[in-house]
N, C-alpha and C positions, 0 to 999 in steps of 0.2 A: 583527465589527460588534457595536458594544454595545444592551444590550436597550433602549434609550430612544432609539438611532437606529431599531431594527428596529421597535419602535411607531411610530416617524414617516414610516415608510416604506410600513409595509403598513396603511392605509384603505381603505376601502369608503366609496363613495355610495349612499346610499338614495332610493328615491323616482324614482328617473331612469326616462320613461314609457318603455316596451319598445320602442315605435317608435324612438324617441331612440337607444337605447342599440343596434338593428340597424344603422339609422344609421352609428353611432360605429368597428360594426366592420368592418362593410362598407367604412366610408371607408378604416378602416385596410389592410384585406387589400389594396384598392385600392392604395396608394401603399407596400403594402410593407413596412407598418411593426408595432409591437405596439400594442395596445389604448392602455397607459400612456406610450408617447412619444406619440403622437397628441392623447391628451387632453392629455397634458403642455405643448405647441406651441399648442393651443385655449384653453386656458387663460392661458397664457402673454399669448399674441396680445390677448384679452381683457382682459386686464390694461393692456397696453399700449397698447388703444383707449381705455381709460376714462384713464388716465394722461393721454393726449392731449385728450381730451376736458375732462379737466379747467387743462390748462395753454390751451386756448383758451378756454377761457370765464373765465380769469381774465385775457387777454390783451384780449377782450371789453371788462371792466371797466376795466381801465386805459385802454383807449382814449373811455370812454365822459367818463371823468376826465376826461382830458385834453381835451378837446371842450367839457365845461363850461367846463376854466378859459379858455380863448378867447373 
């Protein structure tokens, strides 16, 4: 692995409150998994809600469009 993948790969987040972060791995021991697939999936998922969120509110608009030209 070269050293500019290995910087992309090993991050740290700061600031995350203690609660949050027992949380995170409580959830994870739960379901089995490690800390960084978990978050990995949460994040992911996150991504994909907002992705959503934004293809329906531009869907929104188009129909708002379309409603005027009638």
């Amino acid at each position: 692995m070269s050293d500019a993948i290995k910087a992309e790969a090993a991050w740290a987040v700061r600031g995350i409150p203690e609660d949050v972060r027992r949380a995170v791995v409580d959830r994870a021991k739960t379901e089995g998994r490690t800390v960084g697939a978990w978050v990995t999936d949460a994040l992911r998922r996150a991504l994909e809600g907002e992705a959503l969120a934004e293809q329906v509110a531009d869907l929104r608009r188009r129909i708002e469009l379309l409603e005027r030209i009638r």
